[in-house]
C-alpha positions in Angstrom: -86.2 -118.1 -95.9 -87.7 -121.1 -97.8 -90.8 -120.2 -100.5 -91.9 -123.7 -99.6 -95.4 -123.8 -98.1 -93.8 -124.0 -94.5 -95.7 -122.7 -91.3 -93.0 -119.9 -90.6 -93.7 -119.2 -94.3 -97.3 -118.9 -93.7 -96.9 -116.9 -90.5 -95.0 -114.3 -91.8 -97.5 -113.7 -94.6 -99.9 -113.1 -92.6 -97.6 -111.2 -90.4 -96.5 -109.0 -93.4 -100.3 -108.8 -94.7 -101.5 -107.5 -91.2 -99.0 -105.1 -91.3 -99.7 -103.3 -94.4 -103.4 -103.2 -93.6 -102.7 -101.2 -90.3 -100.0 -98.8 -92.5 -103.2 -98.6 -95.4 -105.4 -97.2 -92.6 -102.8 -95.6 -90.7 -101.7 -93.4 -94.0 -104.7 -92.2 -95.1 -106.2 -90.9 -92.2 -105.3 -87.5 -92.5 -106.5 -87.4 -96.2 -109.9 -88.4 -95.3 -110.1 -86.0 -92.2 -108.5 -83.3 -93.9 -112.1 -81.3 -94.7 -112.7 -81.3 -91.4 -109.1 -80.6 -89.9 -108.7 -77.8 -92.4 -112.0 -75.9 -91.0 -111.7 -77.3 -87.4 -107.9 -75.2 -87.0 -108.8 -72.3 -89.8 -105.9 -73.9 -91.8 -105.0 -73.0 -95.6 -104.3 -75.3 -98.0 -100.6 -74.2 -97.9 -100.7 -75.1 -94.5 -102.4 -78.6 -95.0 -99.6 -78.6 -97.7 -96.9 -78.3 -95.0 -98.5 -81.2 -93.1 -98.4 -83.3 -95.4 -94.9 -82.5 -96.4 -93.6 -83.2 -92.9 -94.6 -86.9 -92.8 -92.8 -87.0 -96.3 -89.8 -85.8 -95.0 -89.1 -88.6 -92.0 -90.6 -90.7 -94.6 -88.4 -89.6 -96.5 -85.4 -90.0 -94.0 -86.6 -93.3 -93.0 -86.8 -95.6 -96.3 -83.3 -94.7 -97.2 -81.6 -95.4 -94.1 -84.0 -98.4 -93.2 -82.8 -99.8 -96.8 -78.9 -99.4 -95.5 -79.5 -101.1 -92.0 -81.8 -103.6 -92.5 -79.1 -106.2 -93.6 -77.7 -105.9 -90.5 -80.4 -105.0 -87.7 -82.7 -107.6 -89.0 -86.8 -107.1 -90.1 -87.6 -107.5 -86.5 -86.1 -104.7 -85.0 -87.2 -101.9 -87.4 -90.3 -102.9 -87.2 -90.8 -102.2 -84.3 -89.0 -98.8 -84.3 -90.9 -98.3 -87.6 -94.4 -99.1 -85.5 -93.6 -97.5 -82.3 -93.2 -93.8 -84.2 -96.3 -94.6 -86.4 -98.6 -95.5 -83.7 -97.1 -92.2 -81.5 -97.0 -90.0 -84.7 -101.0 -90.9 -85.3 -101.9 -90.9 -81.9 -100.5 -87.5 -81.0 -102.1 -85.5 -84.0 -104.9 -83.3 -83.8 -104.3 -82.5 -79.5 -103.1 -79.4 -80.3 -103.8 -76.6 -82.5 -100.5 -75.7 -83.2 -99.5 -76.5 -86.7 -95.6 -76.6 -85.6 -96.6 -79.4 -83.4 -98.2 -81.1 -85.6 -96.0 -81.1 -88.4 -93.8 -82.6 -85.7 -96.2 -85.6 -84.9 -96.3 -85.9 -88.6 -91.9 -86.3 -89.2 -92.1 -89.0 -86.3 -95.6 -90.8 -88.3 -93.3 -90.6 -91.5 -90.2 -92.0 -89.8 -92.0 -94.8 -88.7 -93.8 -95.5 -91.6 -90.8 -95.7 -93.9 -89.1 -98.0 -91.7 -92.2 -100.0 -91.9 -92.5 -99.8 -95.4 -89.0 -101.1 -96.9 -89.1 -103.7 -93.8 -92.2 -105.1 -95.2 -91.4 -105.2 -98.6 -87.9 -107.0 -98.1 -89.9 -109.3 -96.1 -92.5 -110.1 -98.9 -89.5 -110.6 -101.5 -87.6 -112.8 -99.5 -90.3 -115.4 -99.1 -92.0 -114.9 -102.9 -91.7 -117.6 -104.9 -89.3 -116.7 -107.4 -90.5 -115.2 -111.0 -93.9 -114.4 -109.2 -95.4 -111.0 -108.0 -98.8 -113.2 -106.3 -97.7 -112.7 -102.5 -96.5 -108.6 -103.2 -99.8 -107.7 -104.8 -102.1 -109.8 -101.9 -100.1 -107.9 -99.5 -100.4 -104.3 -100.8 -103.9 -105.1 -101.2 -103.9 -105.5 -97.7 -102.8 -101.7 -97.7 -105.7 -100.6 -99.4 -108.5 -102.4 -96.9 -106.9 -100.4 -94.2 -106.9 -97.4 -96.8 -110.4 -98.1 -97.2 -111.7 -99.0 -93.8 -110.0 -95.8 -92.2 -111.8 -93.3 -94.8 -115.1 -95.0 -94.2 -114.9 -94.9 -90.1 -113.7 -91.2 -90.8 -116.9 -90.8 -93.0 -119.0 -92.5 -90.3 -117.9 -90.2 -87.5 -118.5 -87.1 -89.8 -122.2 -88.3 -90.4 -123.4 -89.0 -86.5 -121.0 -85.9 -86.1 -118.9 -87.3 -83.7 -115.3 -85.3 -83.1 -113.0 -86.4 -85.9 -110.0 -87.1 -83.9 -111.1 -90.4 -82.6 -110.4 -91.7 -85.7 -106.9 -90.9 -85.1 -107.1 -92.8 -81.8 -108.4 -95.8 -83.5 -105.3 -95.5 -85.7 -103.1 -95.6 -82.7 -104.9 -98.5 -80.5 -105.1 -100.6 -83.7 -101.0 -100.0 -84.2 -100.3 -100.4 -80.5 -102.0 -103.9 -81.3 -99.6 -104.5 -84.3 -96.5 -103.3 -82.1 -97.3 -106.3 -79.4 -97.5 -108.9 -82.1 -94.0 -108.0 -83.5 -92.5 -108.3 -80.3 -93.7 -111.8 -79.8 -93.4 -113.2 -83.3 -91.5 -116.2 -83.7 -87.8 -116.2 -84.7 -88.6 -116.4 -88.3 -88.3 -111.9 -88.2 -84.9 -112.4 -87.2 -83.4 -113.1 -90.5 -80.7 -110.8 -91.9 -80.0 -110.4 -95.1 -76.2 -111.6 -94.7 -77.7 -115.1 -93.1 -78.2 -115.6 -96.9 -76.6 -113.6 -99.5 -73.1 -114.8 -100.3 -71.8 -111.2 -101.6 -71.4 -108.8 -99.1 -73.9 -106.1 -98.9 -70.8 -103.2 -98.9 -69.0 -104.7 -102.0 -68.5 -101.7 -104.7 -69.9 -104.2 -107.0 -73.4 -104.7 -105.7 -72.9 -100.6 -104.9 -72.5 -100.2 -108.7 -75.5 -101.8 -109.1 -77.7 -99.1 -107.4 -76.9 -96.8 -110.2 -78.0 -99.3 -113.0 -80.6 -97.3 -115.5 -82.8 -99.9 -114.8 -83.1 -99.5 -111.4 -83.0 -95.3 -111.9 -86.4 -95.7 -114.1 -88.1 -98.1 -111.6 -87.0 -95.3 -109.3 -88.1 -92.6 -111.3 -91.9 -94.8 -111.9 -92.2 -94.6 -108.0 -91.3 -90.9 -107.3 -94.1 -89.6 -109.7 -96.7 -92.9 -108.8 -96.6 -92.4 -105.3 -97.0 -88.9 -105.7 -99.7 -88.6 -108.0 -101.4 -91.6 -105.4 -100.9 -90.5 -102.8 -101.7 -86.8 -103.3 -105.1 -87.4 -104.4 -105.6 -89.8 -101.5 -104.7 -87.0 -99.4 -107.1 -84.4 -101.2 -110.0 -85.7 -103.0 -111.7 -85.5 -99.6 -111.7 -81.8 -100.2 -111.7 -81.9 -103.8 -115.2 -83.1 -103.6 -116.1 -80.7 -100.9 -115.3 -78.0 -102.7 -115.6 -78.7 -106.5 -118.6 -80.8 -106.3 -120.1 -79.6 -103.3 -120.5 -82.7 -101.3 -120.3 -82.7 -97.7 -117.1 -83.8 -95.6 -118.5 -87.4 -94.7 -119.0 -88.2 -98.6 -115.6 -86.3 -99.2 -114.2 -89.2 -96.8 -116.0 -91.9 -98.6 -114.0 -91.0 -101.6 -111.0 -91.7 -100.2 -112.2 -94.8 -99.9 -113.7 -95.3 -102.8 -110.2 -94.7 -104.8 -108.9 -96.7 -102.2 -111.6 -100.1 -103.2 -110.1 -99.2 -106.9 -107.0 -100.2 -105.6 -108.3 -102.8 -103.6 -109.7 -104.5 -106.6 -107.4 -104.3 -109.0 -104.0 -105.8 -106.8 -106.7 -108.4 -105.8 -107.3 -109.5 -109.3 -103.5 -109.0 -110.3 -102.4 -111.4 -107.3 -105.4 -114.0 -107.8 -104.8 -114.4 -111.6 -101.4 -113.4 -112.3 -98.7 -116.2 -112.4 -95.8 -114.3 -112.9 -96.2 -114.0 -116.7 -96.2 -110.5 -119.1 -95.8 -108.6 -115.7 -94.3 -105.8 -117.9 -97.5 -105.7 -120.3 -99.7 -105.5 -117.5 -97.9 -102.5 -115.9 -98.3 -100.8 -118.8 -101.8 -101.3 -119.8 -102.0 -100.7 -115.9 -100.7 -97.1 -116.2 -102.1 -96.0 -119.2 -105.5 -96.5 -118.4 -105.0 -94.8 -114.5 -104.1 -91.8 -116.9 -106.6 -91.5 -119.2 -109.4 -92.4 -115.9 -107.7 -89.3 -114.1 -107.8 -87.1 -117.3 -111.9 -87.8 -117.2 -112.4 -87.7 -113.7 -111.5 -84.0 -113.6 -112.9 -83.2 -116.8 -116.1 -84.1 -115.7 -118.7 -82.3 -113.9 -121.0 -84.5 -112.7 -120.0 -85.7 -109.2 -121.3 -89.5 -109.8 -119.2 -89.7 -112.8 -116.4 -88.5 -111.4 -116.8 -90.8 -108.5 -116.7 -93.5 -111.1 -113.4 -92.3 -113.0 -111.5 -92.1 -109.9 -112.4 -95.5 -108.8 -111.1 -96.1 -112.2 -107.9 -94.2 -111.7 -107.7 -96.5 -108.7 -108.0 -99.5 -110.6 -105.1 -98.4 -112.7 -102.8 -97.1 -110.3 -103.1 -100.3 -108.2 -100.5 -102.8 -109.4 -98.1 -99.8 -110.0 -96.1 -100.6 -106.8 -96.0 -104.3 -106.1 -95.0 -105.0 -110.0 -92.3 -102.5 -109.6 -90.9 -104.3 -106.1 -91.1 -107.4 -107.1 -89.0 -106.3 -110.9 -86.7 -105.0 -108.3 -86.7 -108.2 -106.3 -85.8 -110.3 -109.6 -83.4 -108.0 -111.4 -81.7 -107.0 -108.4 -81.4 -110.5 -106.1 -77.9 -110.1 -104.5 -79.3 -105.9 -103.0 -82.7 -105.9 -102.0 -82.9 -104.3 -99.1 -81.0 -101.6 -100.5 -82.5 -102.0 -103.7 -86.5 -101.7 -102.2 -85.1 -98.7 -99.7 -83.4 -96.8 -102.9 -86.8 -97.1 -104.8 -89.0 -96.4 -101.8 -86.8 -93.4 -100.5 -88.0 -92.0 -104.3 -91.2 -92.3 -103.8 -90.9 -90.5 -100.2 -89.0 -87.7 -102.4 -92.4 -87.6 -104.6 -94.0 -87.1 -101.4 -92.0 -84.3 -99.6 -91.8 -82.6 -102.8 -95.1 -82.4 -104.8 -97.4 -81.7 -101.9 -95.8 -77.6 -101.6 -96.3 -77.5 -105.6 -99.9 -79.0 -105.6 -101.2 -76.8 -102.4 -99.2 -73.9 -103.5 -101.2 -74.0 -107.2 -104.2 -74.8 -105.8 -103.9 -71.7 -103.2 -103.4 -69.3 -106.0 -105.4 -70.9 -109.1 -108.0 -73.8 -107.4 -108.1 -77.8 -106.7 -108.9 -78.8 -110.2 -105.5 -77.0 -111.5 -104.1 -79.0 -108.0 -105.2 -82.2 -110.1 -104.2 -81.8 -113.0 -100.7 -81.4 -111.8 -101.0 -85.1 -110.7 -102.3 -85.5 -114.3 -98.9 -84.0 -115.2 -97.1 -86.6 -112.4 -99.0 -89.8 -114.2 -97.6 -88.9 -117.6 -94.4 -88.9 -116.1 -94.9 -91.8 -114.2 -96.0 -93.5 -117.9 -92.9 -92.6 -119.9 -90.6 -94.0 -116.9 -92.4 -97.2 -117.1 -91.9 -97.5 -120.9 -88.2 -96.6 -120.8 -88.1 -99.2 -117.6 -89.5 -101.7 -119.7 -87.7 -101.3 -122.9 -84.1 -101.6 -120.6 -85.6 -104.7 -118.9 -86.1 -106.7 -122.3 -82.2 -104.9 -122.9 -80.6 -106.5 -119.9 -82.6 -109.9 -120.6 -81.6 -110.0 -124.1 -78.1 -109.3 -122.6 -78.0 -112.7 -120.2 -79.7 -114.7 -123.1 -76.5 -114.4 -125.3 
């Protein structure tokens, strides 16, 4: 697809930006009931663990083989596998009290939400204009409105005390919604990536180029970001419940707080970034979501804290979209495969670090829970330093 200004251009922006805001509320529901779910159903914090480790794994599942069929079933078509299972898998949570049932809802919400994860991204790439990350951070802001406006409604229902599952039912009207547009968008979501990449996507060449350093360190940057993320989206509902005392509808504010951190600082990255010292601003992006965290549980004051983690928000949020697009520009001939490698690490993060984090905040408490993800942001620093020092390698390398 052209980057010129076209209608079909516009259309699927918009298409693309709608779809991450429903996927921003969709996936942080649970985080922002999760007080109230784990004292509704008597459930430990291993077995909130296990809940959240059961979306990771179709997540999981999903982004890698969605990065291996995409070239040739075409953006359309996942999509709307990818929204049919989230809009089931969200809908269907929270009927029963059975937790095997539930973690079942939760493989199917993580199935679809991988394939509509890698289906967007590829999508955003393809119609960027080239050496620019301004449409990628717009639409991931778009994830963060949704990750906003689901906490808050959560947080509203907890205050006039209304049952906490409708918010899940919201979730699934809003996505059945999202599922009728994609099955009458124009033909602009039928584009393959063979209509317009001259190598061909099973080559051992381009396969060769999936185990580039590079590309293992961008990786590597997105397994420990989106589980530091994405683990304190998913508890600092409780964290505040139970460190700082606060009840379960400001506990689901918080989320959404974090989430407005985000919000903001992908907003300001898209509106004012033109492509330039994308590299610097990762890293001055990282560093300061880790020194934020670092205060944020340190502190004891629940307002300050409040403030630090709206800070760590800040810093996480251009994380992901600078990464993708890096992967878009370094790796223009595999992108689908490219965007699914690197999201199927961050659904590893996922499946893996929630049994850690729930299993040492069972046995030692929440703040020793967050300060692993302190331990998951280092890591997630040092891989984007190495990444950065072999990007300026291989673009000294096509200089000469």
């Amino acid at each position: 697809m052209s980057s010129d200004p076209t209608s079909s251009t516009r259309t699927a922006a918009i298409y693309y930006y709608a779809s991450f805001l429903v996927f921003g509320g969709i996936g942080t529901t649970a985080g922002a009931t999760l007080p109230m779910v784990i004292r509704h159903f008597e459930w430990s914090y291993l077995a909130a663990g296990w809940i959240f480790a059961a979306s990771a794994v179709g997540y999981f599942l999903s982004t890698f083989v969605t990065g291996m069929v995409l070239p040739y079933w075409g953006i359309r078509r996942l999509m709307v596998v990818g929204l049919l299972l989230q809009t089931v898998g969200i809908g269907g949570f929270g009927f029963w009290a059975s937790l095997p049932v539930n973690m079942a809802l939760f493989v199917v919400l993580g199935l679809g939400q991988g394939a509509v994860e890698v289906s967007t991204n590829v999508g955003v790439v393809r119609i960027e204009a080239p050496g620019q990350n301004r449409l990628m951070n717009l639409v991931h802001s778009a994830f963060t409105i949704g990750a906003m406006a689901a906490p808050f409604m959560a947080g509203l229902l907890a205050w006039i005390h209304a049952p906490w599952r409708w918010v899940y039912v919201m979730m699934a009207v809003v996505g059945v919604g999202m599922l009728t547009w994609t099955c009458r968008a124009g033909s602009w979501m039928d584009l393959r990536e063979s209509d317009h990449v001259s190598d061909s996507p099973g080559s051992s060449n381009e396969h060769s180029k999936l185990r580039d350093p590079l590309l293992i360190f961008l990786a590597a940057t997105i397994f420990f970001y989106v589980g530091a993320e994405i683990g304190i989206s998913n508890w600092i509902a409780e964290y505040f419940v139970n460190i700082h005392q606060s009840s379960a509808s400001i506990g689901a504010m918080m989320v959404a707080l974090f989430w407005f951190g985000v919000f903001l600082g992908r907003m300001a990255h898209g509106l004012w970034d033109h492509g330039q010292r994308q590299g610097m601003h990762l890293l001055i992006s990282s560093f300061s979501s880790l020194v934020a965290l670092l205060l944020a549980i340190w502190i004891r004051s629940a307002w300050l804290s409040a403030v630090l983690f709206f800070a760590t928000g800040v810093g996480y949020s251009i994380v992901y979209p600078c990464v993708m697009s890096l992967i878009g520009m370094s790796f223009p001939k595999r992108q689908s495969a490219a965007i699914g490698m690197v999201s199927t690490s961050g659904g590893m993060g996922v499946f893996l670090f929630p049994f850690a984090m729930s299993a040492i905040s069972e046995q030692f408490g929440l703040v020793n829970g967050f300060q692993f993800y302190l331990g998951l942001t280092i890591l997630m620093c040092v891989c984007v330093g190495i990444s950065l020092l072999l990007l300026r390698t291989k673009k000294q390398q096509q200089d000469r």
